[in-house]
N, C-alpha and C positions, 0 to 999 in steps of 0.2 A: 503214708503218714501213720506214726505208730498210734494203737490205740493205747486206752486208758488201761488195760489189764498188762501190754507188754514193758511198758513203762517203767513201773515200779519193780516189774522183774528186772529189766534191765538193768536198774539202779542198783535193786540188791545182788546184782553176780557181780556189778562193780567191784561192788563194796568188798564183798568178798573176795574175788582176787586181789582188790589192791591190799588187804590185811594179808592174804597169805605170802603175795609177793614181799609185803615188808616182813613178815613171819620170816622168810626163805633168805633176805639180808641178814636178820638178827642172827640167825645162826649160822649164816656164813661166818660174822663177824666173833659168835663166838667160838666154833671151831678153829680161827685163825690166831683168836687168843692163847688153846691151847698149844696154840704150836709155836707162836710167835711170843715173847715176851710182851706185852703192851700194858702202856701207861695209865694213868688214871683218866687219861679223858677218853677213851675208846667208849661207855656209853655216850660221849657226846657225840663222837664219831657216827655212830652206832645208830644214833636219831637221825640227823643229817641225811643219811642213804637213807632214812625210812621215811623223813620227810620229800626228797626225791623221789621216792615211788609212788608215794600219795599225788604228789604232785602231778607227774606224768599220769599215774593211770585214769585222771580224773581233766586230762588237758589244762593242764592251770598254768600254761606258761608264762599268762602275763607276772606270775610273782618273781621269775628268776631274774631280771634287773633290779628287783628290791634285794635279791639275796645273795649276788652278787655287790651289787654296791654295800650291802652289811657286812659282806665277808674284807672288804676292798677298806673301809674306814677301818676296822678291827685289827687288818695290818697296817695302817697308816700308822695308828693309835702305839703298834708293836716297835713298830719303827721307829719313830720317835722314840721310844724308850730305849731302842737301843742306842741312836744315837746319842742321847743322853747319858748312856752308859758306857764310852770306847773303853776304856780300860778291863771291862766283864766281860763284854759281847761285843759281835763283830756282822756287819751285813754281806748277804753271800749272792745279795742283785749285782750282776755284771754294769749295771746303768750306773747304780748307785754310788760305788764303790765300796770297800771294804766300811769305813767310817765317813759316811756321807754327814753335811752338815742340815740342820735342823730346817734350812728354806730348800736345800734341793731337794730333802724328806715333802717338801710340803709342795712343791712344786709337781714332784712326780706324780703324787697322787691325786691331787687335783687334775693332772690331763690324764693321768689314765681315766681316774672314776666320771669326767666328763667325754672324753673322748667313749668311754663305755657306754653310757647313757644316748650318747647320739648315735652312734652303732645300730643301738637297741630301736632308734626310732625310724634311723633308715631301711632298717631291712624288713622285710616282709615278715607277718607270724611264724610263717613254718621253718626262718630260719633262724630265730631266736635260740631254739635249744641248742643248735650248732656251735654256737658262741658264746653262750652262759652258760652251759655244761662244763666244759672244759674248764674255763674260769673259775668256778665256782668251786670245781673238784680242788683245780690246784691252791688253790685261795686256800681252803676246808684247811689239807693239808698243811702249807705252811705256817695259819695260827694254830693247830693244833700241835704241830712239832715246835713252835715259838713257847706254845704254853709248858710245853715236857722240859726245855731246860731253862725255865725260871721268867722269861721275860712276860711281863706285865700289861697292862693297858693304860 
């Protein structure tokens, strides 16, 4: 059992690598700027993996089926706008098709973000990041490449 003096050590070398590990993304992300052209939302990008680090180094998995299912409405929300729009924009989900209509938009995403959510309750703790990582990276990505050529919420 730790005591009361190792405790608060502990907490703060937490704290401290989780700042410098998110330190250690932020400049990944901007070295990557300079080599990469990128968009205006790469701060938002930018938060996202530093909100990931916090998260992990402090064990917080149960938030990734919240942020997961935020990233998951967000495109629902994109989606729809595209659909709304076939003559502008075009959708590039193999399911969906190129110009999916406005209930198959709404269909898909209601069993995915359900089908997600049960997922989440069947599987044991340690294997949630398994499944909400991945998701959640690609998710990131796709509203944020949805936001670079114009589509909305």
């Amino acid at each position: 059992m730790p005591s009361a003096l190792t405790t608060p050590r502990r907490a703060k070398r937490c704290i401290i690598l989780a700042a410098l590990r998110g330190r250690l993304w932020l400049s990944w992300i901007h070295r990557a700027r300079s080599v990469v052209l990128m968009d205006k939302y790469s701060h938002w990008f930018a938060k996202i993996l530093l909100l990931f680090t916090l998260l992990f180094q402090f064990g917080c998995t149960a938030q990734l089926p919240a942020i997961s299912t935020g990233l998951l409405l967000a495109d629902y929300k994109q989606t729809l706008y595209i659909a709304e729009h076939p003559d502008t924009f075009h959708e590039v989900n193999p399911i969906l098709g190129r110009h999916p209509s406005e209930n198959a938009v709404s269909l898909y995403f209601g069993t995915v973000i359900v089908g997600n959510l049960l997922l989440c309750e069947a599987l044991p703790d340690k294997y949630i990041p398994w499944v909400q990582v991945p998701l959640i990276i690609v998710e990131a990505v796709v509203v944020r490449h949805n936001m670079s050529i114009g589509v909305k919420f």
